[in-house]
C-alpha positions as CSV (number, residue, x, y, z in Angstrom):
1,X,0.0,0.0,0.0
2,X,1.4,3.5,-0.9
3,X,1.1,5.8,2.2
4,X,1.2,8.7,0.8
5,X,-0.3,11.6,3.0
6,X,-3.1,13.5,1.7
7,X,-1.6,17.3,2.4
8,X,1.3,16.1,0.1
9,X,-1.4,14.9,-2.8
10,X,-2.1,19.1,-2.5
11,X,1.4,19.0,-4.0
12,X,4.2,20.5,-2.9
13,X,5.0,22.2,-5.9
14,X,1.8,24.4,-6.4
15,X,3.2,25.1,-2.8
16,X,6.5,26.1,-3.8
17,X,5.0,28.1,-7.1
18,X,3.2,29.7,-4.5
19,X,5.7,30.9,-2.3
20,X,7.9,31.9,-4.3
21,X,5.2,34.0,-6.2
22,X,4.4,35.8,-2.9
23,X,8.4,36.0,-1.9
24,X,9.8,39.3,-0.5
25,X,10.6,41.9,2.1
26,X,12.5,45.1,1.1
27,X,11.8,47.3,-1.6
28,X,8.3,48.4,-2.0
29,X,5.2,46.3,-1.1
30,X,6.1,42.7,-1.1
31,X,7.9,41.7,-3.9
32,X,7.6,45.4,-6.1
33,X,10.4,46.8,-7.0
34,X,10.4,51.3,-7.4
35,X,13.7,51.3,-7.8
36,X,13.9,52.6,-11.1
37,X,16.0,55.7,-10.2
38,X,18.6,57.1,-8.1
39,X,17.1,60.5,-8.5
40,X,13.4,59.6,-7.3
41,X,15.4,57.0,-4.5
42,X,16.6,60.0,-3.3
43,X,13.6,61.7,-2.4
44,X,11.6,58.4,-1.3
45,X,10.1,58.5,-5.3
46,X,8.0,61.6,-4.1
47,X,7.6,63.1,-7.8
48,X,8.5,60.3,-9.1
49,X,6.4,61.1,-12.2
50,X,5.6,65.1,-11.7
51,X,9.5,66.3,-11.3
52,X,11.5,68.0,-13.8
53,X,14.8,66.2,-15.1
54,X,14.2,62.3,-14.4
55,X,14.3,60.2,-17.4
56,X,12.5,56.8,-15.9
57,X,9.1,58.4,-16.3
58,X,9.6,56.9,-20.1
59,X,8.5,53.6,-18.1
60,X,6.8,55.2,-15.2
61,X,4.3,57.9,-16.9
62,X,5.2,58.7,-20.5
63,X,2.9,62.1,-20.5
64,X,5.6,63.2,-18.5
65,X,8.7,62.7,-21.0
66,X,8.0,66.6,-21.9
67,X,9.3,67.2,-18.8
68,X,12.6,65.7,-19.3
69,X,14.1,68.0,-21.9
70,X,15.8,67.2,-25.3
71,X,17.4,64.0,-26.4
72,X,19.1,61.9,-23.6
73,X,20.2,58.4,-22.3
74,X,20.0,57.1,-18.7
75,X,21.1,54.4,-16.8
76,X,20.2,53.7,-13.3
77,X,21.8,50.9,-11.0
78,X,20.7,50.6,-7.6
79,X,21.9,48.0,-5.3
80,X,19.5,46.8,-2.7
81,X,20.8,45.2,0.7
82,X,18.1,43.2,2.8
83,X,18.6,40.9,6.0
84,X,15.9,38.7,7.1
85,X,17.2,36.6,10.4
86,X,14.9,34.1,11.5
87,X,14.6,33.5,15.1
88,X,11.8,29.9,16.2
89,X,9.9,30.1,18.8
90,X,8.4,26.6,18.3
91,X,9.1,23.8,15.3
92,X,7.2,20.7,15.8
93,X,6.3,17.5,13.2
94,X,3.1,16.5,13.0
95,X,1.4,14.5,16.1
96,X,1.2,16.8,18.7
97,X,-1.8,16.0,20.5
98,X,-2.6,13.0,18.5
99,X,-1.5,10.4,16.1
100,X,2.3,11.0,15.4
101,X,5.0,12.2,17.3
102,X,4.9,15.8,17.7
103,X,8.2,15.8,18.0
104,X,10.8,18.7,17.2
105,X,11.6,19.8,13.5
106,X,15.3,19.5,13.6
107,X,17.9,22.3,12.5
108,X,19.0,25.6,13.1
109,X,17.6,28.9,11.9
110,X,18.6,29.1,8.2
111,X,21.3,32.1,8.1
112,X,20.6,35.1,7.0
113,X,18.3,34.7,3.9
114,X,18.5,38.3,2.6
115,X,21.4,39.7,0.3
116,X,22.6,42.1,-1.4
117,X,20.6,42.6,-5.3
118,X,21.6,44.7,-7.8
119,X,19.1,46.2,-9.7
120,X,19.6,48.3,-13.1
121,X,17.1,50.3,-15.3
122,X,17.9,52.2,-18.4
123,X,16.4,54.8,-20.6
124,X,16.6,56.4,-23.9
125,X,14.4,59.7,-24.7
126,X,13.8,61.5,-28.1
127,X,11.3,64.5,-29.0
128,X,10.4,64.6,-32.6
129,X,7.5,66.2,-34.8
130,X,6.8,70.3,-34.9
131,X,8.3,72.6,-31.9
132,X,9.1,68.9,-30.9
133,X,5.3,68.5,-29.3
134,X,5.9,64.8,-29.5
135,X,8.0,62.1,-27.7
136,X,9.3,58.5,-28.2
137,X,11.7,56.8,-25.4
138,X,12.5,53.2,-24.6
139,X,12.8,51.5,-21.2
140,X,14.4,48.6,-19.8
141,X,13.3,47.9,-16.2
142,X,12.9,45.3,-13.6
143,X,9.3,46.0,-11.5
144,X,9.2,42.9,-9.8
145,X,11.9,40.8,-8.2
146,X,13.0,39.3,-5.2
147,X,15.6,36.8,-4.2
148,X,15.8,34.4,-0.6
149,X,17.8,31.8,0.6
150,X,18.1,30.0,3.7
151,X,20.8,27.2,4.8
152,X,19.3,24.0,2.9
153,X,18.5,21.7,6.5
154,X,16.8,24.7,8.4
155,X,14.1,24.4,10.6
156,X,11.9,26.0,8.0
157,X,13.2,23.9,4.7
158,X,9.3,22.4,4.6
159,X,8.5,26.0,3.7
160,X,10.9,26.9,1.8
161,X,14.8,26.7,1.0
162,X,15.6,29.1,-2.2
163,X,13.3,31.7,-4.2
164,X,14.3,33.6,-6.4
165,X,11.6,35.9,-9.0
166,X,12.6,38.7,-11.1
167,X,10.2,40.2,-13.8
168,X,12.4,42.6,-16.6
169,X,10.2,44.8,-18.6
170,X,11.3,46.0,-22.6
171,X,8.9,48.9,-23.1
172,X,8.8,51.7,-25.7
173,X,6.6,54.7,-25.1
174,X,5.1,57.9,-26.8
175,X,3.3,61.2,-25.8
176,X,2.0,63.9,-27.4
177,X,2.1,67.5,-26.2
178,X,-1.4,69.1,-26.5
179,X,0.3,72.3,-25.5
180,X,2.8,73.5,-22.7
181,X,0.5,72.4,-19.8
182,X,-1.5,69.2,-20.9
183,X,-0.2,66.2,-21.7
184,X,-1.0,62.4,-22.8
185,X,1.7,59.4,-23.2
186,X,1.3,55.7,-23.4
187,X,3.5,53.0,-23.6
188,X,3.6,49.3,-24.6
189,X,5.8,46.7,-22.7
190,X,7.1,42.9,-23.1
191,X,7.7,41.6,-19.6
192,X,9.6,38.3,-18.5
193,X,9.3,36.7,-15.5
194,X,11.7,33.8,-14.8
195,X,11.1,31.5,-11.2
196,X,13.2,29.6,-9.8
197,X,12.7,27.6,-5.8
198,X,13.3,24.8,-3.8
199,X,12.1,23.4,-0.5
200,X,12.1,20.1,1.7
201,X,9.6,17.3,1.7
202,X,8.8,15.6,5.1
203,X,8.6,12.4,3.7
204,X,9.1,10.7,6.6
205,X,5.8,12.5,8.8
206,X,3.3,12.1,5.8
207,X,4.4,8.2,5.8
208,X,4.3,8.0,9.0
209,X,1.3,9.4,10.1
210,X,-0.9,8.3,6.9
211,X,0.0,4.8,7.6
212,X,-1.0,5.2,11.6
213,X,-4.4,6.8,10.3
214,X,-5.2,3.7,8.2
215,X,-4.3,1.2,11.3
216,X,-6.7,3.0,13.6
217,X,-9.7,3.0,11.0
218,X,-9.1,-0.7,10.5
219,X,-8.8,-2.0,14.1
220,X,-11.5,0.5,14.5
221,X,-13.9,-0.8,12.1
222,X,-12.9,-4.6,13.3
223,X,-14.5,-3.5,16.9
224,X,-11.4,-2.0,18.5
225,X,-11.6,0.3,21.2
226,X,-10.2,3.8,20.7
227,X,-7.6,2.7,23.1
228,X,-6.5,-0.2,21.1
229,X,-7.2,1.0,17.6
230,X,-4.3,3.7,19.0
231,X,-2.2,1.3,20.5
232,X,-2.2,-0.5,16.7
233,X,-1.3,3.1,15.3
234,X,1.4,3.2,17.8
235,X,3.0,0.0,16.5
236,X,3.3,1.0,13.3
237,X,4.6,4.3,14.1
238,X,7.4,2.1,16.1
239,X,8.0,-0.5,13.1
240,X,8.4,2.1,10.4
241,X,10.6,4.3,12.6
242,X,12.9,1.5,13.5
243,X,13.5,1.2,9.3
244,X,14.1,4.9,9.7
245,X,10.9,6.1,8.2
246,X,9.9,8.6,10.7
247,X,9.3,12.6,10.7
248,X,12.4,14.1,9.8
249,X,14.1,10.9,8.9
250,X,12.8,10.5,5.4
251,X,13.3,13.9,4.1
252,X,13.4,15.2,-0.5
253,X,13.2,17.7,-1.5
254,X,11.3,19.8,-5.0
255,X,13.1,22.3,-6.9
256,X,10.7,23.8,-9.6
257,X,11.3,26.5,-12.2
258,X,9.2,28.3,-14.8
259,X,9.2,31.5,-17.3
260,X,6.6,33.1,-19.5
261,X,6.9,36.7,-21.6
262,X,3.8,39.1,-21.3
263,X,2.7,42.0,-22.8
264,X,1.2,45.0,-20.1
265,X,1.0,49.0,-20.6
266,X,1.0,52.3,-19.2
267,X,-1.0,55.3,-19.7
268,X,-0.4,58.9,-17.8
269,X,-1.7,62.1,-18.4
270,X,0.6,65.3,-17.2
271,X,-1.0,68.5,-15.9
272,X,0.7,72.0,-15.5
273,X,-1.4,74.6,-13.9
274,X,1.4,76.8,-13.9
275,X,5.3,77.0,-15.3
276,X,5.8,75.8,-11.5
277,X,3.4,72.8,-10.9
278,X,2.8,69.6,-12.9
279,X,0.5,67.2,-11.7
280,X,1.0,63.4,-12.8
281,X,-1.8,60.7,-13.4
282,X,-0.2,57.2,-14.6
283,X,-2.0,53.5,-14.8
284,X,0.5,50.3,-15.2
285,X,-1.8,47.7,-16.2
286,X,-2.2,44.4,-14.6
287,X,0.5,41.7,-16.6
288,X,-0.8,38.3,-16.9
289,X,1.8,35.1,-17.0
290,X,0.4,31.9,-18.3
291,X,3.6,29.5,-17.3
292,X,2.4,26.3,-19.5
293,X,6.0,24.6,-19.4
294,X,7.2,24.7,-15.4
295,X,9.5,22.2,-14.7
296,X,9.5,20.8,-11.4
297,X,12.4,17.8,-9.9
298,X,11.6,15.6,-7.4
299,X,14.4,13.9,-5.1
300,X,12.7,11.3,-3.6
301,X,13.9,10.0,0.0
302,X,17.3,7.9,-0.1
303,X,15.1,5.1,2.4
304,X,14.5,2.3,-0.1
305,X,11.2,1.0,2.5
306,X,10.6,5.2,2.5
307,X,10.6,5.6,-1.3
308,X,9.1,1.9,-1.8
309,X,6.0,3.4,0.3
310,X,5.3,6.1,-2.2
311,X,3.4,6.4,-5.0
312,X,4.9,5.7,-8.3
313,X,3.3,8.2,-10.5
314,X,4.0,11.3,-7.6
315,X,7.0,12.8,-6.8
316,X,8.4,12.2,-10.0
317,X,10.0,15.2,-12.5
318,X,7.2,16.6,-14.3
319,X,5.8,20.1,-15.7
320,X,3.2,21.9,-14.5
321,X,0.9,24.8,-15.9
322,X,-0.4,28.1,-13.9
323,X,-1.5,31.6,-14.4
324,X,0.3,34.0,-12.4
325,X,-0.8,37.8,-12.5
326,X,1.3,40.6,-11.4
327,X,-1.1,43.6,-10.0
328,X,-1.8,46.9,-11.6
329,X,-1.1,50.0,-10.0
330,X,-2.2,53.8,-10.2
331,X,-0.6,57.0,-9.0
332,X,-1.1,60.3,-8.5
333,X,2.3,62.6,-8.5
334,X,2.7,66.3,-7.8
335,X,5.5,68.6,-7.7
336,X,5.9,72.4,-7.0
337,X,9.1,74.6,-7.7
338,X,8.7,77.4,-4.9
339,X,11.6,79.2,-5.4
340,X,14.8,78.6,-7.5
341,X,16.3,77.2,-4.5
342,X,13.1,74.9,-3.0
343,X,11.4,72.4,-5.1
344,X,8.6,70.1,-2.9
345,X,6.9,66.4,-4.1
346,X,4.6,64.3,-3.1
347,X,3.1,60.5,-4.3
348,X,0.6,58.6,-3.8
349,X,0.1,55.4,-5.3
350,X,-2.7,52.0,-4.7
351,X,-1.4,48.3,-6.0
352,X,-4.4,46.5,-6.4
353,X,-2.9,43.1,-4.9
354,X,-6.3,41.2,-3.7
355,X,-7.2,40.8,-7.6
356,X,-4.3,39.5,-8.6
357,X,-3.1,37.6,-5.7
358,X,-6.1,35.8,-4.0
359,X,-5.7,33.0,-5.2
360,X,-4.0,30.7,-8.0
361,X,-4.3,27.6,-9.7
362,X,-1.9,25.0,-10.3
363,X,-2.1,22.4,-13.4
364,X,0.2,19.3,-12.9
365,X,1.2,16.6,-15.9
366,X,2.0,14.1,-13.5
367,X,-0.9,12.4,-11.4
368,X,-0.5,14.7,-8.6
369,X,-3.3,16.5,-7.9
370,X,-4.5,20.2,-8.9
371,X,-4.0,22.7,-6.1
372,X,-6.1,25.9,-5.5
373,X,-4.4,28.3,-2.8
374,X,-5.4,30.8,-1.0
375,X,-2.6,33.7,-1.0
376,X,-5.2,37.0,0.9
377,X,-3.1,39.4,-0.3
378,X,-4.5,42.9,0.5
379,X,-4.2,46.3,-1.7
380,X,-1.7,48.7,-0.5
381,X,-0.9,52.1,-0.5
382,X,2.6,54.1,-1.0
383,X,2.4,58.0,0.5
384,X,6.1,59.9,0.0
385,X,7.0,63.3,0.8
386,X,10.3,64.8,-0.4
387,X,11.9,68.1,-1.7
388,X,15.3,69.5,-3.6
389,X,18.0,72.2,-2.5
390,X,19.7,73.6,-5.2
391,X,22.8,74.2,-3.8
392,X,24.5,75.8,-6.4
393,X,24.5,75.8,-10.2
394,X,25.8,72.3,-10.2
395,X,24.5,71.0,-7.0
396,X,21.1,69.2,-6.0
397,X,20.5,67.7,-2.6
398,X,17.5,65.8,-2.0
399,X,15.6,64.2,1.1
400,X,12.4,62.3,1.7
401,X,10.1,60.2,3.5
402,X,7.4,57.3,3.1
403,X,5.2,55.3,3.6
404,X,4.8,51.7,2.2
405,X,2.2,49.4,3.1
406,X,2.7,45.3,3.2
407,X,-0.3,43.9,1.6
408,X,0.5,40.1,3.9
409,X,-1.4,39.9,7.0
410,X,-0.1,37.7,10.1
411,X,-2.5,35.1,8.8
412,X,-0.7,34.8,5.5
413,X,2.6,35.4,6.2
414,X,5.3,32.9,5.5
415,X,9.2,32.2,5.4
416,X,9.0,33.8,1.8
417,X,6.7,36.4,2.9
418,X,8.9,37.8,5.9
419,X,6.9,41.2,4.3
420,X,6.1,43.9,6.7
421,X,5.0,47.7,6.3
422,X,8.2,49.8,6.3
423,X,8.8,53.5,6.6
424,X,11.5,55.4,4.5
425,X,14.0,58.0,5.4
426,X,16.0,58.6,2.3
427,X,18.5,61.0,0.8
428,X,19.9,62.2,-2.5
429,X,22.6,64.6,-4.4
430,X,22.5,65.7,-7.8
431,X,26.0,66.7,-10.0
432,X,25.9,68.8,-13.0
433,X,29.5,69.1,-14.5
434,X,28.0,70.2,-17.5
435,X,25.6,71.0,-19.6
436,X,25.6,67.4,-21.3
437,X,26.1,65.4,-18.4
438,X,24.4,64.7,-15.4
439,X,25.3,62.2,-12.0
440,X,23.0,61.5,-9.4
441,X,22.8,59.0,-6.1
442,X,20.4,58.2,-3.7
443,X,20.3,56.4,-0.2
444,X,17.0,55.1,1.5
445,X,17.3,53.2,5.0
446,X,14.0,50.9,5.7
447,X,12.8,51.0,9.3
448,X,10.6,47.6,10.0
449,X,9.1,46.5,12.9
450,X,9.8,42.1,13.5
451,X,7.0,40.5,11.6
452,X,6.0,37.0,13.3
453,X,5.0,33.8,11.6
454,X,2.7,30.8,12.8
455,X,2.7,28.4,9.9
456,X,1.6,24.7,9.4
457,X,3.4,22.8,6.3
458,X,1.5,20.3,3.8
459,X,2.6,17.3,5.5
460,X,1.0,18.8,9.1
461,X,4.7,20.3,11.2
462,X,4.0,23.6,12.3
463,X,6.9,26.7,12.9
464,X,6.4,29.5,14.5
465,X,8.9,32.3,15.1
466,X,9.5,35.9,14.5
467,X,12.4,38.3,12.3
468,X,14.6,40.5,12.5
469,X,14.5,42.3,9.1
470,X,16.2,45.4,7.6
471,X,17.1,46.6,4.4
472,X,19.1,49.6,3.1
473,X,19.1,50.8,-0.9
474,X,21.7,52.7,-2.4
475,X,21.6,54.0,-6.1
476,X,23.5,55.7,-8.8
477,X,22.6,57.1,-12.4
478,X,24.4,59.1,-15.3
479,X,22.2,60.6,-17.4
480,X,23.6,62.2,-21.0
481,X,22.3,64.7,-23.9
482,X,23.3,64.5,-27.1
């Protein structure tokens, strides 16, 4: 008989697509990226579509590119240090409190599974057409991204070892100038997202306990008492465990990995009340990934009775199919020059993450059966404040301050989900050497509160624990006329 549990027939690699879908912690809202320039990093990305001189609104809001002057190329690199240090409170197998052992998870508590991830973005910007009223740039970009990895026999490897997601977005873009003070842009993108995870199996619990479940209903149904129908589950606990098929004995592990290009847009409209006021509306469209060649590997348990108690047809290297969509977004940008010294910003921006992430469907080609899971994510909401100091002729500083909402929820929050609302504090300088070129940096430091988890894996262990998480963003761009 193959004992096979039935939380592992959910399959554990709709799980791991899952996770590492939802994966993330620094940055903006769970895995979002805004780093897109070391200008807007500066000033927390307050303006980031309204101010004067930044060439990523060709990606961000193409209405604005009129804003942006002649001719130009930019190129962005922003290098993003996080730290997520896991610290359990409680890791048990299966069991407690009934059939199984409910014994400790064994291992330590993974390392530090942040790093440091660098992160580029490039633009290219061109006015054509009479007094030049129209504009075409291209953009290269990565709006989604995240990368984790903890020590590969943690205490948490049953929900999740490695994750790594990144999404890079081709776009090109165009606007047209009604007049000095109205504005309307568009742009059309081709985005690839590439996933790539692992995590442990628990073999040995979902063995274990399935076959003690199927001893109880048979001494039960052959007039056992509760007692003894226990006592029989006991026994086989005992005999399998002394062949080393036990919780934590009998461990594999999945590593899964999937890519898909889609096509998304953008649409702005740029307002200018006065020579000294723009006001930015933008809309990034929703992108939706239909991965139809995932490939997922199996390592079953190195027990021969272990892998002899499995199921043939599961657990073996297959290819799955599922639809993952990344959420749309919307923004509202406003910037006001006051003097020639003092220039003010502000953002706000919604992601709609409950559409997109409430749930999602996995498709397997091997015998393993569908999953449907439940991700809860909430929409969020990004509020920055910032301002600029000309210094001098050739000098910008910049400071600024945020906001950013997590859209996870202590009920949904997992070891790839370490996500928590952060504030910003961030800081900036601008160098003009000359009239063609143009350097800029940016610092933000991310101040977190320790997010806890309370989790349960497929085969029934449970971890519960909190973090200690940081993260720290420094960026640099060159941006040159010709």
């Amino acid at each position: 008989m193959h004992y096979a549990h039935s939380y592992t027939r959910l399959s554990v690699l709709a799980l791991g697509i899952a996770g590492a879908l939802a994966c993330g912690h620094a940055h903006a809202a769970a895995f979002q990226l805004k780093e897109n320039s070391a200008k807007g990093l500066g000033r927390a990305f307050a303006g980031s579509t309204s101010a004067w001189g930044d060439a990523s609104v060709v990606a961000t809001n193409p209405a604005s590119m009129r804003l942006i002057g002649g001719r130009q190329f930019q190129a962005d690199l922003a290098a993003i240090s996080f730290s997520a240090d896991f610290q359990k409170e409680e890791a048990r197998h299966a069991g407690a409190g009934g059939i199984g052992t409910g014994g400790n998870v064994s291992g330590g508590n993974g390392g530090d599974a942040g790093m440091i991830a660098p992160v580029p973005a490039a633009y290219f910007h061109v006015p054509f057409g009479e007094n030049e009223n129209m504009h075409f740039g291209i953009s290269l970009q990565v709006p989604f991204g995240f990368k984790t990895e903890y020590d590969s026999d943690w205490v948490g490897r049953y929900h999740g070892i490695k994750t790594d997601l990144k999404a890079i977005d081709l776009g090109a873009s165009f606007s047209y100038d009604v007049n000095p003070y109205v504005s309307f842009g568009a742009s059309v993108f081709v985005e690839h997202l590439t996933i790539e995870l692992s995590s442990a199996i628990d073999f040995g619990t979902a063995i274990s306990v399935q076959a003690q479940q199927q001893a109880a209903a048979l001494a039960l149904a052959n007039g056992a008492t509760p007692a003894q129908a226990a006592a029989v589950a006991q026994d086989i606990a005992l005999q399998l465990g002394g062949q080393g098929v036990a919780p934590g004995l009998a461990d594999g592990r999945m590593t899964i990995s999937g890519d898909n290009n889609a096509i998304g847009y953008v649409l702005g409209t740029t307002l200018s009340p006065s020579e000294n006021t723009n006001i930015a509306f933008s809309y990034r469209s929703k992108v939706k990934h239909k991965i139809t060649g995932g490939d997922a590997e199996f390592l079953r348990p190195s027990n021969p009775v272990a892998n002899g108690l499995l199921p043939t047809d599961q657990y073996v290297n297959t290819s799955g199919r599922a639809t993952v969509t990344l959420p749309a977004s919307a923004s509202v940008s406003i910037t006001h020059k006051a003097n020639e010294q003092w220039t003010v910003m502000a953002d706000i921006s919604r992601t709609a993450w409950a559409p997109a992430f409430d749930r999602v469907t996995v498709d397997f080609a091997s015998a393993q059966e569908d999953a449907q899971l439940e991700f809860g994510y909430d929409d969020t909401t990004f509020v920055s404040l910032g301002a600029e100091y000309r210094l001098s002729p050739t000098v910008t500083l910049r400071g600024g301050v945020a906001y950013d909402e997590t859209p996870t929820t202590d009920a949904h929050r997992d070891v790839r989900v370490p996500d928590v609302t952060r504030k910003w504090l961030s800081f900036g300088i601008g160098w003009t050497p000359s009239e063609k070129v143009e350097y800029n940096f940016g610092y933000t430091h991310l101040f977190t509160t320790d997010p806890s988890i309370s989790l349960v894996s497929p085969t029934g262990s449970t971890l519960k624990g909190k973090y200690d998480v940081g993260g720290d963003i420094l960026a640099a761009s060159i941006n040159y006329k010709f």
